[in-house]
N, CA, C and O of each residue as an XYZ file, in Angstrom:
464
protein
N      30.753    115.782    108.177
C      31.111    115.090    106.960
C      29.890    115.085    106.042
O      28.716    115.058    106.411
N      30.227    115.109    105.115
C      28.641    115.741    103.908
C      28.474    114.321    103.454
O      29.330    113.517    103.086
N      26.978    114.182    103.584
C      26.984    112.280    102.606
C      25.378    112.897    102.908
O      24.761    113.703    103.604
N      25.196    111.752    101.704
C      24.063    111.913    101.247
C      23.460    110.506    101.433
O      24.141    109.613    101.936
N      22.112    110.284    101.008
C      21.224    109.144    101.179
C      20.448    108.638    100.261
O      19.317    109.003    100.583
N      20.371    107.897     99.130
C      19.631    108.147     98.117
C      19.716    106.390     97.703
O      20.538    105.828     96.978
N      18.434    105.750     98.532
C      18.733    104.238     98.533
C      18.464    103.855     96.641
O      18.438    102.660     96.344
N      18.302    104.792     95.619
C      18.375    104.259     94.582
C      19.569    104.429     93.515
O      19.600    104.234     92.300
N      20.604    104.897     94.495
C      21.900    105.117     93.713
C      22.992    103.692     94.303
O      22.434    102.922     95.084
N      23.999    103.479     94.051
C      24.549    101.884     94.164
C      25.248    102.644     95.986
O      24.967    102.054     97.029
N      26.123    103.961     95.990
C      26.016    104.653     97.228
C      24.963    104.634     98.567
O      25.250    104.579     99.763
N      23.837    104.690     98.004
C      22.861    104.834     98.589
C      22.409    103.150     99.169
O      21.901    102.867    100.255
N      22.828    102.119     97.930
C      22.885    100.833     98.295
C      23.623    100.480     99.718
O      23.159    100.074    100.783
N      24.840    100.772     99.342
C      25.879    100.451    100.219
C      25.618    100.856    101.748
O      25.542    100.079    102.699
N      25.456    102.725    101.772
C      24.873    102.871    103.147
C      23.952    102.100    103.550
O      24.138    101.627    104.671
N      22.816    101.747    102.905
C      21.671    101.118    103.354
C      22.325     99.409    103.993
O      22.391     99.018    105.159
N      22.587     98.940    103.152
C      23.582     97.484    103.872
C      24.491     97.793    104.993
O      24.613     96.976    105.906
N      25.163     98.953    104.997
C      25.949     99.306    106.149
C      25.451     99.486    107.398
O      25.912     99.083    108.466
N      24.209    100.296    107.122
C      23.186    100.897    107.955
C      24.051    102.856    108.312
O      24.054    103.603    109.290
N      24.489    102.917    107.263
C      25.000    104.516    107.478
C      24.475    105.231    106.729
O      24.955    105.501    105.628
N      22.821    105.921    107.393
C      21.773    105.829    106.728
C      21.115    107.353    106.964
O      20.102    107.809    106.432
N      22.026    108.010    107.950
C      21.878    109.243    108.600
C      21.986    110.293    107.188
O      22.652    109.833    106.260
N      21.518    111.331    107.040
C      22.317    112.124    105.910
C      22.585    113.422    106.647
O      22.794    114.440    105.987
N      22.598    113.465    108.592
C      23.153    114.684    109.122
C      24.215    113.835    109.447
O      25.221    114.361    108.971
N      24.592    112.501    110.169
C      25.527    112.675    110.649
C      25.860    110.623    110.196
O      25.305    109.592    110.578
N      27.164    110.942    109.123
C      27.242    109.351    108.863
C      28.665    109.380    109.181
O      29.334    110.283    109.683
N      29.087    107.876    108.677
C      30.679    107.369    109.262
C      31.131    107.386    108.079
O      32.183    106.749    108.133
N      30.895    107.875    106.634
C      31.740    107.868    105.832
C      31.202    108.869    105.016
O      29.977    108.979    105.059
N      32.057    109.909    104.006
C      31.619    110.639    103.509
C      31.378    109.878    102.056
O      31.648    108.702    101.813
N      30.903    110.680    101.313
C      30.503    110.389    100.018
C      31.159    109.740     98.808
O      30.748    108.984     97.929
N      32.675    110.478     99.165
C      34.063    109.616     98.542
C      34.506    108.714     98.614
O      35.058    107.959     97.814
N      34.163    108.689    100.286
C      34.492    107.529    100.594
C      33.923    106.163     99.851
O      34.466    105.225     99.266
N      32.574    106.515    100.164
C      31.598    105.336     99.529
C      31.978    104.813     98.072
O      31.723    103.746     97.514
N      32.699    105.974     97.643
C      32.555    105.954     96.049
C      34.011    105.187     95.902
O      34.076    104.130     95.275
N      35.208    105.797     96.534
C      36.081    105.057     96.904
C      35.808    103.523     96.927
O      36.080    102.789     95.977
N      35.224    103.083     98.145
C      34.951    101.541     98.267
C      34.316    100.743     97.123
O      34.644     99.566     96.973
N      33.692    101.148     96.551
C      32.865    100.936     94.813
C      33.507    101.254     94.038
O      32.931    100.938     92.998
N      34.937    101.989     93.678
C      36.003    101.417     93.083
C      36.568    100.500     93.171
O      36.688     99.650     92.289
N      37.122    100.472     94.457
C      38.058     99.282     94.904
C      37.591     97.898     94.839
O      38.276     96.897     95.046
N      36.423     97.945     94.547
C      35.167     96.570     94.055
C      34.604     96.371     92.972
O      33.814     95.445     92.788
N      35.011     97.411     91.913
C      34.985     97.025     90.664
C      33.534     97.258     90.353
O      32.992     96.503     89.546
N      32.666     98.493     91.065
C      31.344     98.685     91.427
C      30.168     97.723     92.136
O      28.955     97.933     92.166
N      31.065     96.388     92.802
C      29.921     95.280     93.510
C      29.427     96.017     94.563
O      30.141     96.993     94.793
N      28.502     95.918     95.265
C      27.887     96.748     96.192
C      28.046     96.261     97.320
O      28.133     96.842     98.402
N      28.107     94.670     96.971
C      28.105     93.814     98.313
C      29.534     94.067     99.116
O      29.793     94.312    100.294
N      30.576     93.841     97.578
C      31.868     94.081     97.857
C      32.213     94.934     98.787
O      32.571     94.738     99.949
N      31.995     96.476     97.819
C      31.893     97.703     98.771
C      31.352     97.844     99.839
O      32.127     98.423    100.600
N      30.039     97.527    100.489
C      29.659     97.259    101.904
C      30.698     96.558    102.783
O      30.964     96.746    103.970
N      31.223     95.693    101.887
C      32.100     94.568    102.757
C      33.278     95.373    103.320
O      33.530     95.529    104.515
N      33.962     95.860    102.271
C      35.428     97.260    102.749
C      34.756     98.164    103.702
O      35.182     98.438    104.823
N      33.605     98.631    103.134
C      33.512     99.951    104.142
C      32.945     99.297    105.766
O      33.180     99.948    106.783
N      32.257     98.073    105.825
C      32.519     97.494    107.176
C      33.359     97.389    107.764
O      33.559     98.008    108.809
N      34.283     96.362    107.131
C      35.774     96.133    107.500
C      36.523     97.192    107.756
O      37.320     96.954    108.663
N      36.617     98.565    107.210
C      37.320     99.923    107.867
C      36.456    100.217    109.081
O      36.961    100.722    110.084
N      35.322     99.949    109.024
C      34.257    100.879    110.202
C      34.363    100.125    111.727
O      33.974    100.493    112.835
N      34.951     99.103    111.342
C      35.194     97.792    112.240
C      36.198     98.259    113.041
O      36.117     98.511    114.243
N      37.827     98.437    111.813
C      39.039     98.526    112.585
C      39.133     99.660    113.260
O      39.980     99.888    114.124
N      38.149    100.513    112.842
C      38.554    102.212    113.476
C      37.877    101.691    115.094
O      38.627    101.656    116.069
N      36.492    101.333    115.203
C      35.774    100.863    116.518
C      36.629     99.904    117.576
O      36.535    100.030    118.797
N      37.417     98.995    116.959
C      38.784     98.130    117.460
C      39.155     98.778    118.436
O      38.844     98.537    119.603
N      40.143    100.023    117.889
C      40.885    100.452    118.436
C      40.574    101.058    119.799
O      41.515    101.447    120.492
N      39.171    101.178    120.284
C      38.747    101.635    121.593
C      38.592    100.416    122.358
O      38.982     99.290    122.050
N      37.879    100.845    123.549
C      37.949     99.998    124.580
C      36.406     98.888    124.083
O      35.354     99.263    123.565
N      36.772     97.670    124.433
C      35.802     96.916    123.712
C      34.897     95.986    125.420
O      33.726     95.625    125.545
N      35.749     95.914    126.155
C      35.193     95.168    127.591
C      35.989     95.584    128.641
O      37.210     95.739    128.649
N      34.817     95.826    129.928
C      35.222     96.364    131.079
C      34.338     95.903    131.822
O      33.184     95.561    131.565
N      35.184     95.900    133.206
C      34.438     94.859    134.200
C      35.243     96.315    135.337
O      36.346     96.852    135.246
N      33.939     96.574    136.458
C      33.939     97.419    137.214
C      33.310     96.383    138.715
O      32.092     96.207    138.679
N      33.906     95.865    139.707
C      33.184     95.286    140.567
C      32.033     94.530    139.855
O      32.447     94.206    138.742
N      30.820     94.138    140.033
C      29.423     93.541    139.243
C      29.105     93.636    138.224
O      28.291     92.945    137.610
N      29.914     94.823    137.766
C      28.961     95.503    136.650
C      30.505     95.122    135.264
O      31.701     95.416    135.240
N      29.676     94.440    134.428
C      30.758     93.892    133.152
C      29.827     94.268    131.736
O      28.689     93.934    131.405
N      30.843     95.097    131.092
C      30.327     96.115    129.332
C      31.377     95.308    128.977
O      32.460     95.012    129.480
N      30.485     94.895    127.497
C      31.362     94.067    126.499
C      30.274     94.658    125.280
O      29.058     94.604    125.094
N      31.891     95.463    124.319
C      31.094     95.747    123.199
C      31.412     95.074    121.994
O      32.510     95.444    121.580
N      30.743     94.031    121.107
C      31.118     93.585    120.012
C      30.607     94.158    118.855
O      30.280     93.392    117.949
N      30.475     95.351    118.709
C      29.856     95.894    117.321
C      31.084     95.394    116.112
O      30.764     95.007    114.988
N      32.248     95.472    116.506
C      33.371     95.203    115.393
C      33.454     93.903    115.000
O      33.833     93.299    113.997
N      32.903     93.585    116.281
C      33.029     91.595    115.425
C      31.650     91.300    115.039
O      31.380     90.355    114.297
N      30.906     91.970    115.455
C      29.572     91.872    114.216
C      29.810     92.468    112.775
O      29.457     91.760    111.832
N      30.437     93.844    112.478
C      30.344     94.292    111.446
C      31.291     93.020    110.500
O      30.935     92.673    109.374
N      32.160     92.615    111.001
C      33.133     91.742    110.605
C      32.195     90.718    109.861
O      31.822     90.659    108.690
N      31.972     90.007    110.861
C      30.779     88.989    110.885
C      29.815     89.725    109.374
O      29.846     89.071    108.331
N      29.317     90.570    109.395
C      28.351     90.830    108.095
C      29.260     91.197    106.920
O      28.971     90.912    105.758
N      30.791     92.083    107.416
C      31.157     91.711    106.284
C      32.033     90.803    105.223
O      32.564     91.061    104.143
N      31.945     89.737    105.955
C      31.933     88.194    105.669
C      31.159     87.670    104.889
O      31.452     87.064    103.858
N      29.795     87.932    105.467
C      28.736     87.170    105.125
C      28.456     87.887    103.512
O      28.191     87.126    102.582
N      28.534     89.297    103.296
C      28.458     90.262    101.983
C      29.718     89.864    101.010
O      29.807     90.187     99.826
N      30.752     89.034    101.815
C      32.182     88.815    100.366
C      31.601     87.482    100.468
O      31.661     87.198     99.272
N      31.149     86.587    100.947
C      30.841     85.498    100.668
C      29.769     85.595     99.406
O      30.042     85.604     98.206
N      28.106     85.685    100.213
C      27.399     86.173     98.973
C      27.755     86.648     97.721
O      27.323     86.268     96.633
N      28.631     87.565     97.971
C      29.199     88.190     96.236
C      30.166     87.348     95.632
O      30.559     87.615     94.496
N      30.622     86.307     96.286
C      31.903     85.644     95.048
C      31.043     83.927     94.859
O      31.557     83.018     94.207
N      29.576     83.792     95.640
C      28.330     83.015     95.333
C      27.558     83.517     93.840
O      26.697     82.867     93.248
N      28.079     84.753     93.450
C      26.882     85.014     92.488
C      27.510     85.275     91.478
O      28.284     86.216     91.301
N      27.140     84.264     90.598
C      27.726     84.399     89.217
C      27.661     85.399     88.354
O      26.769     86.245     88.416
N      28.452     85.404     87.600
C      29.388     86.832     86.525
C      28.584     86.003     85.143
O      28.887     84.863     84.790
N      27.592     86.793     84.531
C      26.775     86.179     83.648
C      26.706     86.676     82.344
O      25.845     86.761     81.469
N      28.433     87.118     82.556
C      28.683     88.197     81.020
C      29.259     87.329     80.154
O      28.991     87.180     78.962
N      30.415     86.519     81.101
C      30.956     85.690     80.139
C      30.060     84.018     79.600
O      30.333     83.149     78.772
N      29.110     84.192     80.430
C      27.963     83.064     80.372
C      27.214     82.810     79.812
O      26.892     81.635     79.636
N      26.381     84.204     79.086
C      25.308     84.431     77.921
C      25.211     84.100     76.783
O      25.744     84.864     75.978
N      24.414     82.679     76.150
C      24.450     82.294     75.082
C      24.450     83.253     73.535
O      24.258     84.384     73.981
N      24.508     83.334     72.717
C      23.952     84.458     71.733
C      23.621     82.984     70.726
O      24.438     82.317     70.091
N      22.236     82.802     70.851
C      21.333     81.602     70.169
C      20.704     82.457     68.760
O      19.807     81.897     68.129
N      21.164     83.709     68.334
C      20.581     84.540     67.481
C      21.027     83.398     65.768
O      20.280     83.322     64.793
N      21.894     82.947     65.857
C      22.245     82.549     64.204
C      22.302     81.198     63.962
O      22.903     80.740     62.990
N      21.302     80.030     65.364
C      20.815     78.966     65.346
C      22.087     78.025     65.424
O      23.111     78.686     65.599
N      22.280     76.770     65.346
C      22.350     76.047     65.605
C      24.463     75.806     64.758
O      25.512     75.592     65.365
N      24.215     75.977     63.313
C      25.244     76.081     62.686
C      26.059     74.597     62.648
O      27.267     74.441     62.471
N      25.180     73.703     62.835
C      25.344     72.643     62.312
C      25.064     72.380     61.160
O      26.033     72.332     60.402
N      23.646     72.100     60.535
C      23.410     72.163     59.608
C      22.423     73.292     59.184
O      21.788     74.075     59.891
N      22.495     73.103     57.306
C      22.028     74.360     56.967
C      20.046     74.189     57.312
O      19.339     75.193     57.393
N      19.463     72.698     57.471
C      18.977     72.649     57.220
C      17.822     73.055     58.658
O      16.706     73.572     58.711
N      18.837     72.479     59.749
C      18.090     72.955     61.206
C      18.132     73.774     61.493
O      18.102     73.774     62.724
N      18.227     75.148     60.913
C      18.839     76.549     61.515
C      17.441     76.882     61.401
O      17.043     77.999     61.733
């Protein structure tokens, strides 16, 4: 799968939060990434958060705990990725949207003519 690595592109963000950081061998191709940063309206956190949450359900679907006589494997990578990408939609709907927020103080006060 072709992906690239370039921690100063919002792509390059996302792998880096993901930790899919390989540029021979990653879990999502390049579309993908770009994909998930649509579907988020370009948030990065957002997008980390989807492309966890897919990277999660695909890992699900295998065997997660096994117990052999003494010997007991328990793998939670999916409920960790879960777990972080929780913690990345939380953070992002914590951080304010500061477009509709920005004063424009440029033409003073417009009370009077005299305090401007």
């Amino acid at each position: 799968m072709a992906c690239t690595y370039d921690p100063t592109t919002n792509r390059g963000k996302v792998r880096l939060l993901i930790g899919d950081t390989s540029t021979t061998t990653c879990n999502f191709s390049d579309a993908e990434i770009d994909a998930f940063l649509t579907m988020s309206s370009s948030s990065i956190l957002l997008a980390a958060s989807y492309a966890l949450e897919s990277w999660a359900s695909s890992l699900a679907e295998g065997l997660t705990s096994e117990k052999i006589g003494d010997y007991a494997y328990t793998k939670k990578s999916s409920d960790t990725m879960m777990a972080l990408a929780k913690k990345f939609r939380e953070e992002d709907a914590s951080t304010p949207d500061l477009d509709w927020a920005e004063m424009d103080l440029t033409y003073g006060s417009g009370i009077t003519v005299e305090e401007d």
